[in-house]
C-alpha positions as CSV (number, residue, x, y, z in Angstrom):
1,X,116.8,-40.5,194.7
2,X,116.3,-37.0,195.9
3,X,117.1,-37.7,199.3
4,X,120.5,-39.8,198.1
5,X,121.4,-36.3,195.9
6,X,120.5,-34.1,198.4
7,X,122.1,-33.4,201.6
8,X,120.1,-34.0,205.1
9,X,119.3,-29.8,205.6
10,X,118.4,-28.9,202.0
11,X,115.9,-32.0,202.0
12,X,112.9,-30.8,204.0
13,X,112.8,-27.2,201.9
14,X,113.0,-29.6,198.7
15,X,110.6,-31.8,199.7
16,X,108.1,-28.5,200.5
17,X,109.0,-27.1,197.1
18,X,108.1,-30.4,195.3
19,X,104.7,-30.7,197.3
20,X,103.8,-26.9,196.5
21,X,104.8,-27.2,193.0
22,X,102.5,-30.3,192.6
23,X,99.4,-29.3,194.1
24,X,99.6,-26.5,191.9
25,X,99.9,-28.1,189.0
26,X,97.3,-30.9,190.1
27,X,95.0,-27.8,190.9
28,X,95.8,-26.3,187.7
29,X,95.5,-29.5,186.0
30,X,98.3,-28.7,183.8
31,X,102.1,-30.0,183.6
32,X,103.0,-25.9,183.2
33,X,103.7,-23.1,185.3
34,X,104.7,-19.8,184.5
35,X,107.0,-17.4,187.3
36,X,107.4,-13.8,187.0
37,X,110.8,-13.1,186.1
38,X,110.8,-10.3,188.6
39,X,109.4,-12.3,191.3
40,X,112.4,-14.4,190.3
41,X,114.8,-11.4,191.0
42,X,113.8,-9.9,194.1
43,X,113.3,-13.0,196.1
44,X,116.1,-15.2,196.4
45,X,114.6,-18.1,198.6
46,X,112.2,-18.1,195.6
47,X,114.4,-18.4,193.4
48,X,116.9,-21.2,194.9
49,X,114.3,-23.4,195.3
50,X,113.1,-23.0,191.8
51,X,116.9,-23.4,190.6
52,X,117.8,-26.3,193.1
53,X,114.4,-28.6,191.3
54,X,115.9,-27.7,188.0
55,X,119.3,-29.1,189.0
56,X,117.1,-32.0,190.6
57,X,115.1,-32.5,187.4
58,X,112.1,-32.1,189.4
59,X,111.0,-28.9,187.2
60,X,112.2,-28.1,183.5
61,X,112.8,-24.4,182.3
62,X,111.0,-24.5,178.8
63,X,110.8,-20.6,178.0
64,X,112.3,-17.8,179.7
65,X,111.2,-13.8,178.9
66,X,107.8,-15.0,177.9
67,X,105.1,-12.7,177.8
68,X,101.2,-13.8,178.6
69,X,97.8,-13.4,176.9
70,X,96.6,-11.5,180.0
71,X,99.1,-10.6,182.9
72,X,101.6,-7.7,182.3
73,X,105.4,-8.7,182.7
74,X,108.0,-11.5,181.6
75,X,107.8,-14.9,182.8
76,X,109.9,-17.8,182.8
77,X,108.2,-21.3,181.8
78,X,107.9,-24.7,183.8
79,X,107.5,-28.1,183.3
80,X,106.5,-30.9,185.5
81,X,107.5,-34.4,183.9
82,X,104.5,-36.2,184.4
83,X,106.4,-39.0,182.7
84,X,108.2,-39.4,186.2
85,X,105.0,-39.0,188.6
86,X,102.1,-41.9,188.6
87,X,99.8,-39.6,190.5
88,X,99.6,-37.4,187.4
89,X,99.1,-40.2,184.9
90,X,96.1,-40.9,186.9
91,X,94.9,-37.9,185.8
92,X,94.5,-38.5,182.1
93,X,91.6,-36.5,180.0
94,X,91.4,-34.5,183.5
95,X,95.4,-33.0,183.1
96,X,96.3,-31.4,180.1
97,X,99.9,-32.1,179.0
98,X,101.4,-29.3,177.0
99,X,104.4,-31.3,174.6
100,X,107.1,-28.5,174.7
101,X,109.1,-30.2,172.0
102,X,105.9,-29.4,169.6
103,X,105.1,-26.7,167.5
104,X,103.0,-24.5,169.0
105,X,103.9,-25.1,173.0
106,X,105.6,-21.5,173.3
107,X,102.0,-20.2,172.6
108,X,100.3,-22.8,175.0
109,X,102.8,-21.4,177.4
110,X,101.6,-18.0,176.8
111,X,98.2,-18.8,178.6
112,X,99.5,-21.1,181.3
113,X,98.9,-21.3,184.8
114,X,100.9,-18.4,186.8
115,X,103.0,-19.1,190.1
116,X,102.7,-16.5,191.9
117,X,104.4,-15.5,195.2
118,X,101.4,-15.6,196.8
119,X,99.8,-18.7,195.4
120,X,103.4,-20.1,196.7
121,X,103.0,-18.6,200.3
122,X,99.1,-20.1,200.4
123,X,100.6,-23.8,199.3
124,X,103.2,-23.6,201.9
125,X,101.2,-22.6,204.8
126,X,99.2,-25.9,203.7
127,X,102.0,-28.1,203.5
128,X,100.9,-31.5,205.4
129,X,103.3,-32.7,208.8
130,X,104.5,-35.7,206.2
131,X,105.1,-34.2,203.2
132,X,107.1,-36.7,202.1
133,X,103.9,-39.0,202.5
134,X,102.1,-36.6,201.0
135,X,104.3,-36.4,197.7
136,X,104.3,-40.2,197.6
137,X,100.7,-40.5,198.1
138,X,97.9,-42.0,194.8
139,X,95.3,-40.2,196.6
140,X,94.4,-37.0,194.2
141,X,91.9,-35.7,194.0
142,X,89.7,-32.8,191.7
């Protein structure tokens, strides 16, 4: 669907987005991410890509000038809908899935995973040649 939606020279930096966004959260084992809203600011590449999943439904904001149990700064909240991706379902008892419709998600939130430019830099210099593949694949692993 994304490649129907998309045009042909936003696809490949899409694609890329949606494969480091994964692995992170696979790694992370979580359906959350938290970005600096100052990482968001001063780096606009960043933050089109960020904006373009949200407009793809790839990502969901959930929070914005969030603070964190232990980094300094304000952060904006993520979701993954794992709902949407088998891979992740696979995961069960090893994922944890934070409901952001329930009570007490903002304060799950508050702990979550953080994206940070550099995590972002590392998962895209380790972006497989098919990343499409790669996206598509059932093979995850721990």
């Amino acid at each position: 669907e994304l490649k129907q939606d998309s045009t042909e020279e936003e696809q490949d930096d899409l694609l890329k987005g949606i494969y480091v966004i994964r692995q992170f959260c696979i790694d992370r084992k979580t359906n959350i991410f938290l970005v600096r809203e100052k990482d968001l600011q001063q780096n606009s590449e960043f933050r089109a890509l960020v904006y373009r999943l949200m407009d793809y439904r790839i990502v969901h904001g959930c929070a914005n000038a969030l603070t964190h149990k232990s980094s300094d700064g304000t952060f904006q909240a993520f979701a993954v809908d794992i709902g949407s991706y088998a891979h992740l379902r696979k995961l069960k008892d090893k994922f944890t899935e934070i409901d952001v419709s329930g009570s007490a998600a903002k304060e799950k939130m508050r702990s979550a995973a953080i994206l940070e430019l550099k995590n972002f830099s590392h998962y895209v210099e380790n972006i497989p040649e098919n990343v499409e593949a790669a996206i598509l694949s059932d093979d995850v692993t721990d």
